[in-house]
PLY file of the C-alpha trace (Angstrom):
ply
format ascii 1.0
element vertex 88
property float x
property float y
property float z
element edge 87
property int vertex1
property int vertex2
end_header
103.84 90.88 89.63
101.52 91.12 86.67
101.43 87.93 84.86
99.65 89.33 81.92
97.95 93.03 81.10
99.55 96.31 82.19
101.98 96.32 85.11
100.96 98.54 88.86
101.48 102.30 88.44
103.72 104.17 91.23
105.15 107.26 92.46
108.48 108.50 93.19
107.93 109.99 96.89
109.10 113.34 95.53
106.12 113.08 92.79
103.46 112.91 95.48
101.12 115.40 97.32
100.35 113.46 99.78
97.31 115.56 101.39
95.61 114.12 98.12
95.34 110.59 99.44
92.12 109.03 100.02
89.62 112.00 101.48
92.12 114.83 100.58
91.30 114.04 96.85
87.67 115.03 97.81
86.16 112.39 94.81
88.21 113.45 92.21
90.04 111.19 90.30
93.83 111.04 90.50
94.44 113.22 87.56
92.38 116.48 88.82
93.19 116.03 92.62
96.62 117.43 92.20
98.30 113.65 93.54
100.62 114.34 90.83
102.32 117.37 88.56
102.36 115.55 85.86
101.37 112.43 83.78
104.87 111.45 83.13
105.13 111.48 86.62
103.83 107.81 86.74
105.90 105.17 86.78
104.78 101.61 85.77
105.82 98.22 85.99
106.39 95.94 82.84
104.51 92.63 82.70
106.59 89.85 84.45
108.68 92.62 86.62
108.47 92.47 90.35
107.74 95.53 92.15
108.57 94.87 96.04
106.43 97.58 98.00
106.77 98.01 101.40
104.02 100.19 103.15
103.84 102.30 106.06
104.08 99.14 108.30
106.66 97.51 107.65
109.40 96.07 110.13
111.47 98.93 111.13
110.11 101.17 108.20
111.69 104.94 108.85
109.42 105.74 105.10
105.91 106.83 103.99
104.55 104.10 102.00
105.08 103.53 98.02
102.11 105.33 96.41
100.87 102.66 93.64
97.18 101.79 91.93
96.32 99.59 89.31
96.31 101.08 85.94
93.14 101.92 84.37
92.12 99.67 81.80
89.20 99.25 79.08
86.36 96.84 80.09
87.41 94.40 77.33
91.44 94.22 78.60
92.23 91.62 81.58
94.85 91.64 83.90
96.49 89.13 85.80
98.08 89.95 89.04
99.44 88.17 91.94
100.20 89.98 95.34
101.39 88.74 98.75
100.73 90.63 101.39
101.89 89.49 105.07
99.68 88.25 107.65
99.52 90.41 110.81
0 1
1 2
2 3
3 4
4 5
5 6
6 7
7 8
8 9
9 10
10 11
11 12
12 13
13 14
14 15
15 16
16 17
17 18
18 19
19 20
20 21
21 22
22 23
23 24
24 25
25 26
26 27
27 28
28 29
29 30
30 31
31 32
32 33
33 34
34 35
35 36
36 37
37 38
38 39
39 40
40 41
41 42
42 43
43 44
44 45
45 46
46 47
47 48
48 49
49 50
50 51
51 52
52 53
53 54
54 55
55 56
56 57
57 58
58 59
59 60
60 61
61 62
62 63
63 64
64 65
65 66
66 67
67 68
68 69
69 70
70 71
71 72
72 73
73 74
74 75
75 76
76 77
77 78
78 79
79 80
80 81
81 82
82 83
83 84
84 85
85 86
86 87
């Protein structure tokens, strides 16, 4: 949840290419790798929504991952965010 700044960016599972994760992106940023079609692709969270995102390993998960990054922001903006993440 993002107490105050711009909310976590995600993508709809049908929105992603996948092979563009991490090394597949081969150091380009998001928005020349081919992640996404489209900029309106993105979806983002509002400030003081919850966004619940359960990755690869969770319990019993039959589902890829939610694709999500932090939003870029100017040097001067802050951002407040709090995430729980389960201990293994």
């Amino acid at each position: 949840m993002t107490y105050h700044g711009q909310g976590s960016e995600w993508l709809q599972e049908d929105d992603v290419d996948r092979s563009k994760l991490g090394a597949g992106a081969n150091g380009l940023p998001d928005h020349l790798s081919g992640i996404y079609r489209h900029h309106q692709d993105i979806q983002q969270l509002q400030q003081g929504e919850v966004g619940l995102f359960k990755g690869d390993g969770w319990i019993n998960s039959q589902v890829n991952g939610i694709v999500h990054r932090s939003p870029h922001i100017n040097k001067t903006d802050k951002r407040l965010l709090l995430t729980l993440d389960f201990a293994e």
